[in-house]
C-alpha positions as CSV (number, residue, x, y, z in Angstrom):
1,X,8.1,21.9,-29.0
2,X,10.3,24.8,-27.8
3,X,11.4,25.9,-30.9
4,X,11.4,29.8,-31.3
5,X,8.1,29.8,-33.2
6,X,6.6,27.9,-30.7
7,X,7.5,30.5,-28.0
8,X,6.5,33.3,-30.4
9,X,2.8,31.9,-30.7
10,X,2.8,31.3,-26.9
11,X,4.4,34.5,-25.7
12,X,1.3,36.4,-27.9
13,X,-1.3,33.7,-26.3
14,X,-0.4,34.8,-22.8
15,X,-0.2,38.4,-23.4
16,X,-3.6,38.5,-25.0
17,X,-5.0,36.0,-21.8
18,X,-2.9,38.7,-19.7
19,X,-4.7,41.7,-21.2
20,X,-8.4,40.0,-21.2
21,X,-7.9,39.2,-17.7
22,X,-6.9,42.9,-16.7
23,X,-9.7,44.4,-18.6
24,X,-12.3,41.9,-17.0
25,X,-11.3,42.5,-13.6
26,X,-11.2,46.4,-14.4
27,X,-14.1,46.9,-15.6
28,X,-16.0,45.0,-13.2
29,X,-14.8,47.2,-10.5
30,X,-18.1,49.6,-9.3
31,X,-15.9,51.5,-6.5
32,X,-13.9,53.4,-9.1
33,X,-10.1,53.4,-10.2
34,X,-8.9,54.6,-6.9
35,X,-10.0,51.5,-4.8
36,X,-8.6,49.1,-7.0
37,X,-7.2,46.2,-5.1
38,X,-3.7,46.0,-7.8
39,X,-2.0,42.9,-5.7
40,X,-5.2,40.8,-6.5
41,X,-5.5,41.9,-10.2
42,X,-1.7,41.4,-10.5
43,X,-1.8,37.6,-9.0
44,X,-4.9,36.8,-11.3
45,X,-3.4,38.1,-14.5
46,X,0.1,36.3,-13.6
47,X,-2.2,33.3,-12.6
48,X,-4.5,33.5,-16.2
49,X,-0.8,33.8,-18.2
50,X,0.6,31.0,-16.5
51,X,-2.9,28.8,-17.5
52,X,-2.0,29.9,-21.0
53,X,1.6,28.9,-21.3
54,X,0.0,25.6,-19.7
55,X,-2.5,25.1,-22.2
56,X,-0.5,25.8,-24.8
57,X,1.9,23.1,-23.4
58,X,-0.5,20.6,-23.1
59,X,-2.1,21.1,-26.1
60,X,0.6,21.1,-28.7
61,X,0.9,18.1,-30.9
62,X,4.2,16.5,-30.4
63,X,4.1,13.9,-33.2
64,X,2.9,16.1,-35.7
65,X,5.7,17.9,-38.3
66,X,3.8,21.5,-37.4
67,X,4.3,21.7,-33.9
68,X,1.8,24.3,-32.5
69,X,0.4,25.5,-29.2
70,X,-3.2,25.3,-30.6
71,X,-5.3,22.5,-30.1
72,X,-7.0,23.1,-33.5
73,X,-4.1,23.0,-36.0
């Protein structure tokens, strides 16, 4: 389960979750760049990435010879 391709997959998983959550909760601000509240968009994106890794955890098939973070492979 933790073998370096494992990590790989996951590490790309939770930088793409990372980057979907920053740009959601960027562009949904309607006060402008400057009144950004950075401590709450910080926590949330730590908070979505560590979901991720989660997921990916709890998802990956441990029987199987291909051991993946995806639920689908």
């Amino acid at each position: 389960m933790f073998a370096k391709q494992w990590w790989k997959e996951v590490t790309e998983r939770m930088i793409k979750t990372g980057a979907q959550a920053l740009i959601t909760l960027i562009g949904t601000d309607v006060t402008g760049i400057k009144h950004l509240d950075y401590t709450f968009i910080t926590q949330t994106t730590v908070l979505m990435m560590i979901l991720s890794l989660l997921t990916s955890i709890v998802t990956t098939k441990m029987g199987t010879d291909k051991q993946s973070p995806s639920a689908v492979s």
